[in-house]
N, C-alpha and C positions, 0 to 999 in steps of 0.2 A: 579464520575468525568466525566466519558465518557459520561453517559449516560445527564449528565448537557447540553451537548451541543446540540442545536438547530440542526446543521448538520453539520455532519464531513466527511475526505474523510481520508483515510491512507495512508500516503507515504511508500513505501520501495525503495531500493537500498544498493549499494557499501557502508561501511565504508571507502571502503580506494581510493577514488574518491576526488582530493584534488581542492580545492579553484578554480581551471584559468580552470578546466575542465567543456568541455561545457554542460556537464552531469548537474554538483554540479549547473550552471548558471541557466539554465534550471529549475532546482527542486527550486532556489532559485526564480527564477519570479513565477513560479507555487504559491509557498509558499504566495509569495504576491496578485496574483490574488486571490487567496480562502481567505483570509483578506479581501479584499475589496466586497467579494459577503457576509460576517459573515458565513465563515464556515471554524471548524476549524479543523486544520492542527493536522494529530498522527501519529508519527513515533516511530520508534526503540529509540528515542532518541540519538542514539550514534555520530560519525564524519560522514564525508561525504555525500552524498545525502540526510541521515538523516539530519543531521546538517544545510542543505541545506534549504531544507522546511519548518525547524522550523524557521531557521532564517527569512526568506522571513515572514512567517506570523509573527513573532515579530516584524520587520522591521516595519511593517504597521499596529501592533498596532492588528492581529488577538490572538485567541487562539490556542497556540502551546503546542501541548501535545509531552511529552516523556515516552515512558516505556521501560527503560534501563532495562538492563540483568548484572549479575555479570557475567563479564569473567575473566580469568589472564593477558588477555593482547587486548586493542587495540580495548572496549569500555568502553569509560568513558561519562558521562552524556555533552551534547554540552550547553553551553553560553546560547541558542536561546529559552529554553524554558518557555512557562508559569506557567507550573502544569509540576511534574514528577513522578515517580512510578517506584522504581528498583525490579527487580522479581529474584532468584535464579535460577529459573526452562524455560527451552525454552515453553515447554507446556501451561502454566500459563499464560504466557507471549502472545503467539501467538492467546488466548482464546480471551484475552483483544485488541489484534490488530485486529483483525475481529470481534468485538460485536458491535459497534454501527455505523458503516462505510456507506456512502452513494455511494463510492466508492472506488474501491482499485485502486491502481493506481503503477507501478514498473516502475522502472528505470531500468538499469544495474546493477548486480550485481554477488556474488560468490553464497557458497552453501549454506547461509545464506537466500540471496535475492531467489534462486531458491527451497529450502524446502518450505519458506513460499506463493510462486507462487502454489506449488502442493498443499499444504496444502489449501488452498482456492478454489481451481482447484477442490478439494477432496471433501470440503466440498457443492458445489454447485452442485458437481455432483453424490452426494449421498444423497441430498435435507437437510441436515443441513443450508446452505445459501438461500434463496431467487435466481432465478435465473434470476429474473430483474436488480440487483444488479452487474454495471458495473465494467467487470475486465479490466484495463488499460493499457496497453503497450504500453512504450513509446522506441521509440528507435529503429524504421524498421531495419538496420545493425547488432543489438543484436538479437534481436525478433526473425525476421523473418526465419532463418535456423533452432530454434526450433518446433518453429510453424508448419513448412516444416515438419522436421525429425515425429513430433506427426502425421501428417496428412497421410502420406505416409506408416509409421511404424505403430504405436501403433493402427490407424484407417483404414487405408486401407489395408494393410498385415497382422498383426494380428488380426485387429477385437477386443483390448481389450480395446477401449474406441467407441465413438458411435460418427459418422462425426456432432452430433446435438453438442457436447462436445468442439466439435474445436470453435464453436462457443461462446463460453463463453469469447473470447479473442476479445478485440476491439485494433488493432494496427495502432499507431498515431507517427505523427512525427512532432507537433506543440502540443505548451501549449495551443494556442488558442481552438483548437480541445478538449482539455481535457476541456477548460473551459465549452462548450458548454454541453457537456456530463452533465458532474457535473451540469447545470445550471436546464437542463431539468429533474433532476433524482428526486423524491419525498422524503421525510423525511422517515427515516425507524421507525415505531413504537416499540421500544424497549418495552420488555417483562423481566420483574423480574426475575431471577432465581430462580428456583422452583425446590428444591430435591423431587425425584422420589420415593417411595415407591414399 
């Protein structure tokens, strides 16, 4: 399914980001410009900023992917998508959210939206990911005090990440800005899964 797609970018963010917030608006025009470039939109599938970007690409007629998670409460699959795929397991799930992305791109979010930040963060900085492969932050006001705290802390006081690391983070506070990113990034040549012997 993922890998059918010519090129795609990943949304994350807030489930619980409702409709009139300028977050969900924001992920929603996003949603719509990557329609109109034919590349398509994969979220979490669930409410919120998810819900956001798929809509926006359905809106306009793009491909809107969802890979829903079983929880007990508080995702359920959104209206907005074209193709979906619900997974049991976070791991499984997260494999399929970073396989065929031409960019990641994050909103605001809990510790949902911030495990799969490090998790990306992880895999780029441990050469699993490509590190031409644009990390996205949108949201200067959310961002930026993290960003701070890793630069200060984890890089310059303790030394347990490398100041080339900090860079892996592009922070934007326009869709326009993401579109351009996205416009210039190249197609990633996806590779078949291959068990290892």
């Amino acid at each position: 399914m993922l890998g059918s797609l010519p090129k795609s970018v990943t949304v994350f963010g807030s489930a619980r980001i409702a409709e009139d917030n300028e977050y969900y608006v924001a992920a929603r025009e996003l949603g719509q410009q990557m329609a109109k470039l034919k590349i398509g939109v994969v979220t979490g599938g669930g409410p919120g900023v998810m819900e956001a970007a798929n809509r926006g690409a359905f809106e306009a007629g793009g491909a809107s992917i969802g890979l829903n998670i079983r929880l007990p409460h508080e995702q359920s699959t959104n209206p907005w998508v074209t193709q979906t795929e619900t997974f049991n397991y976070f791991y499984t799930r997260k494999v399929m959210l970073s396989f065929a992305a031409e960019a990641y791109i994050y909103f605001p979010g809990g510790f949902g939206t911030l495990d799969e930040f490090f998790e990306i963060a992880n895999l780029m900085a441990t050469g699993k990911i490509e590190r031409h492969i644009p990390i996205i932050l949108y949201g200067s006001e959310y961002w930026q005090p993290l960003l701070g705290w890793m630069k200060r802390s984890l890089a310059d006081r303790f030394e347990v990440i490398s100041a080339d690391e900090i860079k892996f983070f592009t922070l934007v506070d326009s869709i326009q800005d993401i579109i351009e990113i996205v416009r210039e990034t190249k197609p990633r040549q996806i590779q078949p899964f291959e068990i290892e012997h």
